[in-house]
C-alpha positions in Angstrom: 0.0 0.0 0.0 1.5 3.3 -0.5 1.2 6.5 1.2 -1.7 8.3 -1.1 -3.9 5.4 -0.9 -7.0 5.1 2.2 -7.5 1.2 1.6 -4.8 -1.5 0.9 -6.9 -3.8 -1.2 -4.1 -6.1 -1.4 -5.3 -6.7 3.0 -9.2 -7.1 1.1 -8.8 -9.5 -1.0 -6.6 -11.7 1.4 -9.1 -11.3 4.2 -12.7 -11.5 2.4 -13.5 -14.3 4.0 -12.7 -12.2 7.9 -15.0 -9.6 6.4 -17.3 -11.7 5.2 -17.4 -12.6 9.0 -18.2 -9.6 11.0 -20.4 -8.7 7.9 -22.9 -11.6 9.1 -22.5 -11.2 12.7 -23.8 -7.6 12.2 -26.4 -8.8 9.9 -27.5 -11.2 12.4 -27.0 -8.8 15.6 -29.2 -6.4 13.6 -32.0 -8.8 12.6 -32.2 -10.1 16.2 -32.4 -6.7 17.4 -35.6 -5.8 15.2 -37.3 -8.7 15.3 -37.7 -8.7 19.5 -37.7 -4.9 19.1 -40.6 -5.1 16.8 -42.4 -7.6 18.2 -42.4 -6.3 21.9 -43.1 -2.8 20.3 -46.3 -4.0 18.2 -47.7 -5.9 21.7 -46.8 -2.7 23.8 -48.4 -0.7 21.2 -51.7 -2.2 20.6 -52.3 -2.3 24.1 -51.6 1.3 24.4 -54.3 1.8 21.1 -56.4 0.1 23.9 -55.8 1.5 26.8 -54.7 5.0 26.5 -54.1 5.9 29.7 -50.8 3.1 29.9 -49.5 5.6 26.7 -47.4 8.1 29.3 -46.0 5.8 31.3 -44.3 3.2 28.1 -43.7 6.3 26.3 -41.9 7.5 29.1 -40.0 4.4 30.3 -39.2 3.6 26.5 -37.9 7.2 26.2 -35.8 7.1 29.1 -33.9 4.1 27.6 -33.2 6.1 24.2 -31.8 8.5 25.9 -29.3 6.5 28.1 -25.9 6.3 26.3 -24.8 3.1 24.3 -21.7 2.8 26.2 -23.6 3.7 29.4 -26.2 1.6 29.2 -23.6 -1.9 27.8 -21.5 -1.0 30.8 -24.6 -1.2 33.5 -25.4 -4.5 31.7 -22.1 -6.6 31.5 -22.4 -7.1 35.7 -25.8 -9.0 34.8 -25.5 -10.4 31.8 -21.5 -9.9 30.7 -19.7 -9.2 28.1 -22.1 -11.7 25.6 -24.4 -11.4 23.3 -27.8 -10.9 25.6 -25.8 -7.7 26.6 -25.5 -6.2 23.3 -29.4 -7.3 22.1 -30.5 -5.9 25.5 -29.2 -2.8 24.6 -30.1 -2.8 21.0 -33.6 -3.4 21.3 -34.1 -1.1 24.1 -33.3 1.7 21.8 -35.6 0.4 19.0 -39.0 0.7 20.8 -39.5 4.2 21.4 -39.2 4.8 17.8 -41.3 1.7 17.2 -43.7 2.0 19.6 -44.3 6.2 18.5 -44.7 5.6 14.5 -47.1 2.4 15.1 -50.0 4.8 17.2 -49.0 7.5 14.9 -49.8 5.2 12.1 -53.0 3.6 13.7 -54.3 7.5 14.7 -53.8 8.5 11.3 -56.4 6.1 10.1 -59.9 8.6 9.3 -62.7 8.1 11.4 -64.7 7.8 8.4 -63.1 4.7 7.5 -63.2 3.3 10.8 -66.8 3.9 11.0 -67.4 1.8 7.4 -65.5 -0.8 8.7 -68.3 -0.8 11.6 -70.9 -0.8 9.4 -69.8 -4.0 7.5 -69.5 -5.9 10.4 -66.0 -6.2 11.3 -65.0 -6.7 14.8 -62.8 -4.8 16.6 -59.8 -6.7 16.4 -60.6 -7.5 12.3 -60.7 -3.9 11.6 -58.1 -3.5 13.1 -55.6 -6.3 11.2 -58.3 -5.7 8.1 -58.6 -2.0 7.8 -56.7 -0.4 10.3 -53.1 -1.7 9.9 -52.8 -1.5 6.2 -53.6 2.0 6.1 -51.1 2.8 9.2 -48.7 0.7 7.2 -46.2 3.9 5.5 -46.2 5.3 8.7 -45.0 2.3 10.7 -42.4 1.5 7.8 -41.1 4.5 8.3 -40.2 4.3 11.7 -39.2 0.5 11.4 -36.8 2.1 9.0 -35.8 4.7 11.3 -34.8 2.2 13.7 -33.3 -0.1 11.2 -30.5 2.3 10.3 -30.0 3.8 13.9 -29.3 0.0 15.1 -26.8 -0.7 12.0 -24.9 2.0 13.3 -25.5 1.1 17.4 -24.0 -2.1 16.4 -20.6 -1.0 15.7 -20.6 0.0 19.0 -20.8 -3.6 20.7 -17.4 -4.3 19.7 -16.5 -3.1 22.9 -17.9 -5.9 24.4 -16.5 -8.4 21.8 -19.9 -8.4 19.6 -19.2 -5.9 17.4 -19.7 -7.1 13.8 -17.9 -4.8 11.7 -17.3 -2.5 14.8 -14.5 -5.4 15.3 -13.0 -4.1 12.1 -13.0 -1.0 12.8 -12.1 -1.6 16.6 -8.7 -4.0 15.5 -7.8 -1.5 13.1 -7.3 1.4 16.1 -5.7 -1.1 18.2 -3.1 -2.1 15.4 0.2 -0.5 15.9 0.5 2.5 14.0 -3.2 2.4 12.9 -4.4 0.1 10.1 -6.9 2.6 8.5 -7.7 -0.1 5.6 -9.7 -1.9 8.5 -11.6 1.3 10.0 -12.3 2.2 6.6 -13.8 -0.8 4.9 -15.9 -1.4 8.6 -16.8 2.2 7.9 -18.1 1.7 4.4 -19.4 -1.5 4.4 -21.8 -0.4 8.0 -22.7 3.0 5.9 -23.6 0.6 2.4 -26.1 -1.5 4.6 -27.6 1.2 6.1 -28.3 2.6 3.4 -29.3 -0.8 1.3 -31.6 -1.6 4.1 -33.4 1.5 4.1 -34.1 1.6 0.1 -35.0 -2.3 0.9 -37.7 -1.2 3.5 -39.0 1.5 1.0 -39.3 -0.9 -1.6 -41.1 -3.1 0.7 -43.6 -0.5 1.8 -44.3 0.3 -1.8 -44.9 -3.0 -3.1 -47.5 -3.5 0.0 -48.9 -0.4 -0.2 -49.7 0.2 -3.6 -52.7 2.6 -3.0 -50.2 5.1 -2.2 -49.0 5.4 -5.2 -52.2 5.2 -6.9 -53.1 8.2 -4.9 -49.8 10.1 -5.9 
């Protein structure tokens, strides 16, 4: 590698299979994280479409988590849980349901009364409007915040390489620890966590589009 260049692709092309690695652990870290974050954030918010009064107090609680700093909140886990991988999804998911739990009512108010009130008239229950009517319509809505908190927990998990479950954080992390600096490994973590943000989130958007095509009817 000489002096003018950022990446030694010489290091790459011997070590695709390490990148190929850490590229699936944070794939998987990721997927974990949404699928428990979505899950627990659908259940919490349906009850709160419910129950309005429980809104405040999960909002709250869910807020103070988002707020709580990564590193903070790994290092007030490891005594519990160490330094594995229930630490880093704990943490990960905690930070996926405010955004969750907020678009999904947001989605579900934005429904018209109008339409609510047909649905009634054709006999639906409550809970088949809801999964019939309801949650199609609130569907852009709750995309966009799944996408939201998609691309905030790509980026959150470079962060649990400090507890040795980093994914392409490793990279990155090795690469400062290397004597002198290795930048090729900080950069191609770098790039690579930036490229699947991004790919997820165009992903996502496809998604919505291709289960919502009213929308684009309408546009």
């Amino acid at each position: 590698m000489t002096d003018d260049q950022l990446i030694d692709w010489t290091w790459v092309g011997e070590n695709l299979d390490l990148i190929g690695e850490q590229l699936a652990e944070h794939l998987v870290l990721t997927g974990v994280a949404l699928a428990f974050g979505a899950a627990i954030s659908a259940g919490l918010a349906l009850l709160i479409y419910r129950r309005r009064w429980l809104n405040a107090p999960i909002v709250q609680v869910t807020g103070v988590l988002y707020t709580i700093p990564s590193l903070a909140l790994f290092a007030f886990l490891v005594p519990f849980t160490g330094l594995s991988l229930a630490t880093a999804e704990i943490g990960l998911v905690s930070y996926t349901l405010l955004i969750l739990i907020r678009n999904i009512i947001a989605g579900l108010d934005s429904v018209p009364a109008d339409v609510r009130e047909a649905a009634d008239g054709m006999g639906f229950s409550a809970w088949g409007r809801l999964w019939a009517v309801e949650l199609p319509l609130a569907l852009p809505v709750i995309v966009a915040g799944l996408r939201v908190a998609t691309v905030t927990t790509i980026g959150l998990v470079t962060v649990t390489a400090l507890i040795g479950q980093g994914g392409l954080g490793q990279l990155m992390m090795t690469g400062l620890l290397r004597p002198g600096i290795f930048e090729t490994m900080i950069y191609v973590g770098a790039i690579l966590s930036v490229a699947l943000a991004v790919l997820a989130d165009v992903s996502l958007l496809a998604v919505q589009r291709a289960l919502t095509p009213w929308t684009r009817a309408r546009s």
